[in-house]
N, C-alpha and C positions, 0 to 999 in steps of 0.2 A: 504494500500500500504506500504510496507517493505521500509526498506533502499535501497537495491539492485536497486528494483523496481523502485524504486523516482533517483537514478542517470543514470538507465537506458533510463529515460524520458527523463531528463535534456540532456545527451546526445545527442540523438535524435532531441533535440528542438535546441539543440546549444546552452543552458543556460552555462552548466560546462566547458566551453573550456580550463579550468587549472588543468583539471582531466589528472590524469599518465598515461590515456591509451590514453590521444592525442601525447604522447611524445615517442620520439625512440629514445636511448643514440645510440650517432655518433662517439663516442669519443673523441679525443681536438684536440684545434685549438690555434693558438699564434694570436693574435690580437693586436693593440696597441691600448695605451691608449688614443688616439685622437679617436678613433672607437667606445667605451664603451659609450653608450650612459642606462638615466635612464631607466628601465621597469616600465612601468603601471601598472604592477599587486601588488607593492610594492609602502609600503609608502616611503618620502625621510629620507638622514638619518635622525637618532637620533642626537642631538648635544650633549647631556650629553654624549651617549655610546661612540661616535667620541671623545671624550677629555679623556674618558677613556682605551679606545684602545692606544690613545699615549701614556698614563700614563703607560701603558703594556708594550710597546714596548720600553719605556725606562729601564723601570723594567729587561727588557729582553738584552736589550743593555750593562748596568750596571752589570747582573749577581746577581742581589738583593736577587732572589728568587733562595733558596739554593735548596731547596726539590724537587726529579721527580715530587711525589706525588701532591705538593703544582703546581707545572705548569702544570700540567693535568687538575685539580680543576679549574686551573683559565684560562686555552684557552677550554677547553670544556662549562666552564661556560659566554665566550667570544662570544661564536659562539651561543649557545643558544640563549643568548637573541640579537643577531644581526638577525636571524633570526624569534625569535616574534614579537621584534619592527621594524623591515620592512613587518608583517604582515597585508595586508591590509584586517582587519575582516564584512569590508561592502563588499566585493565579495567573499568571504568564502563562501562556502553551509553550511548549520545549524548543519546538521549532523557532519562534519567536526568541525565547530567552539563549539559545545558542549565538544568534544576531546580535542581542545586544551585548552578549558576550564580549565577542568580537570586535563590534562596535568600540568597547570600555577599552578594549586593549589596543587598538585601531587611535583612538582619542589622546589615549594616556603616552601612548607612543611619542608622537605629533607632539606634543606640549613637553615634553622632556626633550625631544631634539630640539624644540623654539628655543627653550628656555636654553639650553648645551649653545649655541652658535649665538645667542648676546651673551651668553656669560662670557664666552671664546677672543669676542670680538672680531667676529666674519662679515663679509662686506656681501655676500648672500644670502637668499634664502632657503630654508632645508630644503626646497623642490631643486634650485640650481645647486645646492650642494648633493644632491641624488643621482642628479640627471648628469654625473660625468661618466665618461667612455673609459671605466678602469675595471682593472678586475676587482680591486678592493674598494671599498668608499670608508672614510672615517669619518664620522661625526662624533663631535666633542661633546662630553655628556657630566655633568656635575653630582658628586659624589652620592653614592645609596640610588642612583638612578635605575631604574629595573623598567627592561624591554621587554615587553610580551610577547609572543610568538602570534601574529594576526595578517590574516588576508588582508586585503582593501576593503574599505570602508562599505558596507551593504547597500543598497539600494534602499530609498523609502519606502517602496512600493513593494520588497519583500517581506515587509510583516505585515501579518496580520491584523492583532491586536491594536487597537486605538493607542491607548496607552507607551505602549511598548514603540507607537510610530513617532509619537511627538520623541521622545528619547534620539531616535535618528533622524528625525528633521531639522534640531538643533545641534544632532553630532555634525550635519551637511553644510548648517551655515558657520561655525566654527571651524571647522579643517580649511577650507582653503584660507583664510584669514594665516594659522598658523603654517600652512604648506607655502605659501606665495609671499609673507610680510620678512621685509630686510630687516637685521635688527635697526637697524638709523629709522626705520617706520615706527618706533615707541621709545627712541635716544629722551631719556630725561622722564619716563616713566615708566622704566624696566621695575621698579620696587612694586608699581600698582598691578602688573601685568603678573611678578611673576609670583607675589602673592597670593591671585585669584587659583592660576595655573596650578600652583601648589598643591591650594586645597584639593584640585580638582583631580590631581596624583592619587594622593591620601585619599580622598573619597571612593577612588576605585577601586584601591589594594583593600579598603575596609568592603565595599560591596559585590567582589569576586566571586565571594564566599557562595554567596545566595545564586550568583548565576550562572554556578557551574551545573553540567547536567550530567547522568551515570549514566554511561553509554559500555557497548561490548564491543570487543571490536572481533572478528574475524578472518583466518587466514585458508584461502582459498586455493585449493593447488588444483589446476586443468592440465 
């Protein structure tokens, strides 16, 4: 039984009820804040990301953060991990949570090489320090740095799951930001970028745990 197949069922059984095809955009609606009540299908917040989000919004307040570049970096990388760690990976389907597996290690990748090539003082970015004609490539990488083993980055439109999609719509608009930006594109706000970055390290290695899945594997002899 294929992938298809397997959310065809679940469908069917009423297992995926947070699959994008139970969902119809209505367009908006103003609500007030006495109205906003939790959703079940998400964990509650974070209290680190919550202290950090203020820490932003002063940032923002203040005018701290001089560079476009450098505020892109850090509300793209804001909304990503608001949306992992409200990820609740015990009603994920597997298929799904494999994705964003990968996704995490895909992301966490990417922001540790950012981070490696302005600590370095490289006049590139990790895509033009990738994309050379060698047999080795080095990228400089700042201590306790841990590389995940991960494909490219998933497609949107491979998950299922609602939930589990927003996670890879905001991994989509953060990567190229960190794949394409010079470090001279955040010169004089490396502290604001690479503190968010940080967290967003830390945040993965602590929610790994939850999105691994127990798989068999098989050897086949023909």
């Amino acid at each position: 039984m294929n992938r298809e197949q397997r959310r065809k069922m679940a469908k069917e059984n009423g297992t995926n009820v947070n699959s994008k095809k139970n969902f119809v955009p209505m367009g908006t609606a103003d609500i007030s804040m006495k109205e906003l009540k939790h959703d079940a299908n998400l964990k509650e917040c974070d209290e680190e990301l919550t202290n950090l989000y203020m820490e932003v919004y002063k940032w923002q307040e203040e005018n701290k953060v001089k560079n476009i570049i450098a505020n892109h970096i850090i509300t793209a990388a804001m909304s990503y991990m608001d949306s992992l760690c409200s990820l609740r990976f015990d009603i994920t389907p597997i298929e799904d949570k494999v994705l964003i597996r990968n996704t995490m290690g895909c992301i966490s990748n990417a922001s540790n090489y950012f981070i490696g090539i302005c600590a370095n003082g490289e006049k590139v970015s990790v895509l033009e320090k990738l994309d050379v004609n060698t047999e080795y490539i080095s990228i400089p990488l700042i201590d306790g740095a841990v590389i995940y083993e991960s494909d490219e980055l998933p497609e949107e439109s491979s998950v299922d799951d609602l939930y589990a999609g927003f996670v890879l719509k905001h991994a989509h608009e953060l990567l190229p930001f960190l794949s394409h930006s010079k470090p001279s594109y955040i010169a004089g706000d490396e502290m604001y970028v690479f503190k968010v970055l940080l967290m967003l390290i830390e945040k993965t290695k602590q929610l790994l745990p939850e999105a691994q899945v127990n798989s068999t594997k098989f050897n086949i002899q023909i």
